[in-house]
C-alpha positions in Angstrom: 8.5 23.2 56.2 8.2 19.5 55.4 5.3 18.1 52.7 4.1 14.6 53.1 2.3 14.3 49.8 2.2 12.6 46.4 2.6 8.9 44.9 3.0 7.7 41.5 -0.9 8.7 40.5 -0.7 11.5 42.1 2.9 13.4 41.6 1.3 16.4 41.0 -0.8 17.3 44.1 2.6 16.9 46.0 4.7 19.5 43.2 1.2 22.1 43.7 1.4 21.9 47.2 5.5 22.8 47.4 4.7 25.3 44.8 2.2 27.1 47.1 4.5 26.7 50.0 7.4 28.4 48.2 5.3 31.4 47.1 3.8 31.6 50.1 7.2 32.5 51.8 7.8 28.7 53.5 11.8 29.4 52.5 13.2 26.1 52.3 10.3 23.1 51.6 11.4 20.0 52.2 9.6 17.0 50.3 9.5 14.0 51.8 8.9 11.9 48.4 9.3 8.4 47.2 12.2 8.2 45.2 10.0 6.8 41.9 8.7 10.5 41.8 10.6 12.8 43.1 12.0 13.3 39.3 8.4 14.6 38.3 7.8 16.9 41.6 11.3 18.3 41.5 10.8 18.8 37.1 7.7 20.7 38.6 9.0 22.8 41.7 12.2 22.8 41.1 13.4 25.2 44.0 12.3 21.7 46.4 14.8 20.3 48.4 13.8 16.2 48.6 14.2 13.8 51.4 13.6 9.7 49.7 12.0 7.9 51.8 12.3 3.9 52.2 10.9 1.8 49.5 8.5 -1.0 50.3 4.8 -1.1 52.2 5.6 -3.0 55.1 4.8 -0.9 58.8 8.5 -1.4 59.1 9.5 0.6 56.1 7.4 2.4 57.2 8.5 3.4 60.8 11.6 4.4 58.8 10.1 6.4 56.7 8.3 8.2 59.6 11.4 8.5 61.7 13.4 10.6 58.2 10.4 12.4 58.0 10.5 13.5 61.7 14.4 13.8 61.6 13.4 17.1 59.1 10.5 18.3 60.8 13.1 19.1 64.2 14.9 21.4 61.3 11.5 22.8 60.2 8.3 25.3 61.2 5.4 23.0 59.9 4.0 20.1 58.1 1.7 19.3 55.5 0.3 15.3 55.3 -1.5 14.4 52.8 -2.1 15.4 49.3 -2.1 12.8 46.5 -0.8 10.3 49.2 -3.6 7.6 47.6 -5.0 5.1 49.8 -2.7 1.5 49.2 -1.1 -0.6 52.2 1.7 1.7 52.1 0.0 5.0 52.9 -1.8 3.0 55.7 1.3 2.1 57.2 3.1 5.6 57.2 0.2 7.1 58.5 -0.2 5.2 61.2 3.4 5.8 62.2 3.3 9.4 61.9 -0.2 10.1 63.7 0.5 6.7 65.8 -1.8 3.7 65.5 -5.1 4.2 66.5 -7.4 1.2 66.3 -10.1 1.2 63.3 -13.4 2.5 64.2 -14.7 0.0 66.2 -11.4 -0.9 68.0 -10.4 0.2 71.8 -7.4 2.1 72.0 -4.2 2.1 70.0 -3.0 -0.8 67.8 0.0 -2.7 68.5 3.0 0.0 68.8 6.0 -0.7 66.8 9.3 1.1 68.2 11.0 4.3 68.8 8.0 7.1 68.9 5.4 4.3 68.3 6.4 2.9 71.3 4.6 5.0 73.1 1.4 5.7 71.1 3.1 8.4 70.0 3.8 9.4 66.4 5.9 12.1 64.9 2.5 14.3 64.6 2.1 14.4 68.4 6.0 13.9 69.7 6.7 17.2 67.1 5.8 20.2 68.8 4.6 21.6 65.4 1.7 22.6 63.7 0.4 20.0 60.8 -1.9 20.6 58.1 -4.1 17.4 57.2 -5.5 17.4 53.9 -6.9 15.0 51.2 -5.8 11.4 52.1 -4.9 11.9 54.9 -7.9 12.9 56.0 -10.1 10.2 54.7 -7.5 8.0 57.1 -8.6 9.7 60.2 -12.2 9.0 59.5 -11.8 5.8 59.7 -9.8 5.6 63.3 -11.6 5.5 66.5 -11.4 9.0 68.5 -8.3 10.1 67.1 -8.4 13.3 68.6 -8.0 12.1 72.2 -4.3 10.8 70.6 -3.2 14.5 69.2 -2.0 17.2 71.2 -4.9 20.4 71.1 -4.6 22.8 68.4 -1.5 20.9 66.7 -3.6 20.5 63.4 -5.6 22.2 61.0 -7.8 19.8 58.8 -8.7 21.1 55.4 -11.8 19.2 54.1 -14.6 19.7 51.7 -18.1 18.7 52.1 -17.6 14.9 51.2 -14.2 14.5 53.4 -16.2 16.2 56.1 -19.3 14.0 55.8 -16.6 11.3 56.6 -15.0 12.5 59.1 -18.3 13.3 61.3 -20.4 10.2 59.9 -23.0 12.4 58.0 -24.5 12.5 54.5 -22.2 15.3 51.9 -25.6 17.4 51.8 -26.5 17.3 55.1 -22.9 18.9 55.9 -23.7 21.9 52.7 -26.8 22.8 54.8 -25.2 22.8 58.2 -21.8 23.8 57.2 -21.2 26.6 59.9 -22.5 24.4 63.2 -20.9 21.7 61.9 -17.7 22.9 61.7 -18.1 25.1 64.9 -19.0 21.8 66.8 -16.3 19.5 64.7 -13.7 22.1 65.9 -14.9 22.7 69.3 -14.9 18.4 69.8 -11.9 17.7 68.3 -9.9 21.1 69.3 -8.2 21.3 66.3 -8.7 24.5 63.6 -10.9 23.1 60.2 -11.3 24.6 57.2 -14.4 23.2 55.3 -13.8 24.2 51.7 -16.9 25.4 49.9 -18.8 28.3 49.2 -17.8 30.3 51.3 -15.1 28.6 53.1 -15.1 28.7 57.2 -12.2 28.7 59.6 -13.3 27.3 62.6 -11.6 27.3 66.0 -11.5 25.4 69.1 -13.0 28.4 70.8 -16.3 28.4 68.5 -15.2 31.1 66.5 -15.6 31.1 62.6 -14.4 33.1 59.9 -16.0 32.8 56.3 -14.8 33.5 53.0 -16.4 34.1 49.9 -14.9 31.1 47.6 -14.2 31.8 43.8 -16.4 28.8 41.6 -13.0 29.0 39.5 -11.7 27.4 43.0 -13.6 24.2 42.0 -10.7 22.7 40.1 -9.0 19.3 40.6 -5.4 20.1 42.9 -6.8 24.3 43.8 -7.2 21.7 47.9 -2.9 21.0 47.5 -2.5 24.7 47.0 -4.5 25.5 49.9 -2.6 23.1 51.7 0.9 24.2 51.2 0.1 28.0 51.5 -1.6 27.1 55.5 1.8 25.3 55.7 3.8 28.4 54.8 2.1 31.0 56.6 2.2 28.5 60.2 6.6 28.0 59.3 6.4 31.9 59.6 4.6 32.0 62.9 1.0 33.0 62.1 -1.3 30.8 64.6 -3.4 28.1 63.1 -6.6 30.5 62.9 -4.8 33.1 61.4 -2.5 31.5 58.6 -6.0 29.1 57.7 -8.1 32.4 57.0 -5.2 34.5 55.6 -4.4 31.3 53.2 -8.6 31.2 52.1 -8.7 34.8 52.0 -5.3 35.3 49.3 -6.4 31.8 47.8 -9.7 33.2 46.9 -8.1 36.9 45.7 -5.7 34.9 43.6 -8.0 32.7 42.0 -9.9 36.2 41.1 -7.0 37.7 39.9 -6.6 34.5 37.3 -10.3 34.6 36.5 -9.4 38.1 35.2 -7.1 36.8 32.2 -8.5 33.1 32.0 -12.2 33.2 33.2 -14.4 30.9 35.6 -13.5 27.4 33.4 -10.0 28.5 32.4 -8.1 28.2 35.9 -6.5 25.2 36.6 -4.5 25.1 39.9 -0.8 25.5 38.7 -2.5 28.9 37.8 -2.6 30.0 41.6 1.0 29.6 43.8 2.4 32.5 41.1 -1.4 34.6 41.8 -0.9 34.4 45.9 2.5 35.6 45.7 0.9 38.5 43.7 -1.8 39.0 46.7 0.3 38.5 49.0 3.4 41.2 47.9 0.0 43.8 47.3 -0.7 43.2 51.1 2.9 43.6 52.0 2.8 47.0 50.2 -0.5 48.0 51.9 1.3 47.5 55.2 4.2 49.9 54.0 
């Protein structure tokens, strides 16, 4: 699987999110890094393999960048966008050529296409064929493009936000989305027919088809980077095969058993998130056994 994640304030949330991935069976994870990083994510995950992307900002750079990043993904089961990617000119610019450029809310249509996949409207996301996990930054992007569902194939993604990414993402207020946080992920799912997990307590899985699973979320889970873990274990579980639905709700259901498992040894305020990858590799070899 490839992760699209991390920047220099933010190294970490890309090394947590390839550590979840490789204890979550991904195999081989593929990070697609900036090179002024990738010593601090590899020093962290060290079983990585890294693919530098392009330095600069420019929507050239870049296109580049996006074209690398695809160049894996045709080698790979899954991607993850997102996670400690910041908000600069740069992350702009690469999102826009891996989703494709839609217009700012407020715009008509797509903006002016660049070349190769761009071309076309298209981005790597959508030109693919595989599943993507959209997390964090990557998120907050979409909420500001006009429609940008009608440009994304159905059911390619599964968009992890909590309540305030959510609020963003359908124009409403953080509590109004607490207090409605089953319809509105039913209906955000059903309009956009993509799979979302809204992170909270409990967490839901909601699918196109209006069906929702909920989990019972640890408050131990409410820990800065326990979202980049969530992340890279969806990723994991959809390389193996699992369909959107199911790797989302078997990710939230181990996530949650291994941040009990922690709590056992470190309590509710002990567990930070580098605590977990090791803890879902636990959960996860006790349901292999139960299997047996």
């Amino acid at each position: 699987m490839v992760v699209v994640a991390g920047s220099p304030q933010f190294a970490g949330a890309a090394a947590l999110s390839c550590a979840a991935a490789g204890r979550s069976g991904a195999g081989i994870v593929v990070a697609a890094l900036p090179r002024s990083i990738a010593p601090v994510v590899v020093g962290l995950a060290p079983e990585v393999t890294v693919a530098f992307l392009p330095d600069g900002d420019s929507a050239s750079v870049a296109v580049r960048a996006a074209e690398a990043i695809g160049e894996r993904l045709e080698r790979a089961g899954s991607m993850v966008i997102g996670p400690g990617l910041g908000d600069d000119e740069a992350t702009e610019n690469l999102l826009a050529a891996l989703f494709g450029p839609p217009r700012n809310r407020g715009g008509i249509g797509f903006g002016v296409p660049g070349h190769g996949a761009e071309a076309s409207g298209q981005g790597v996301v959508a030109s693919s064929g595989r599943p993507v996990v959209v997390d964090a930054d990557a998120l907050n992007w979409l909420a500001t493009k006009d429609s940008w569902w009608e440009h994304v194939p159905s059911e390619r993604l599964i968009l992890t936000p909590h309540a305030g990414e959510m609020a963003r993402l359908v124009t409403l207020e953080s509590d109004e989305v607490v207090a409605n946080a089953s319809d509105i992920a039913r209906d955000a799912a059903a309009r956009w027919s993509q799979t979302v997990v809204l992170k909270g307590s409990p967490t839901l899985v909601a699918s196109p088809d209006g069906t929702i699973r909920s989990c019972p979320t640890p408050a131990s889970l409410a820990t800065a980077g326990s979202g980049d873990v969530l992340s890279g274990s969806i990723g994991a579980l959809l390389a193996q095969g699992l369909s959107p639905r199911d790797a989302a709700a078997l990710a939230v259901y181990v996530g949650s058993r291994a941040a009990e498992r922690v709590g056992e040894r470190y309590g509710t305020l002990g567990l930070v998130a580098s605590d977990l990858p090791a803890a879902i590799a636990e959960e996860l070899c006790s349901l292999e056994r139960m299997g047996d």
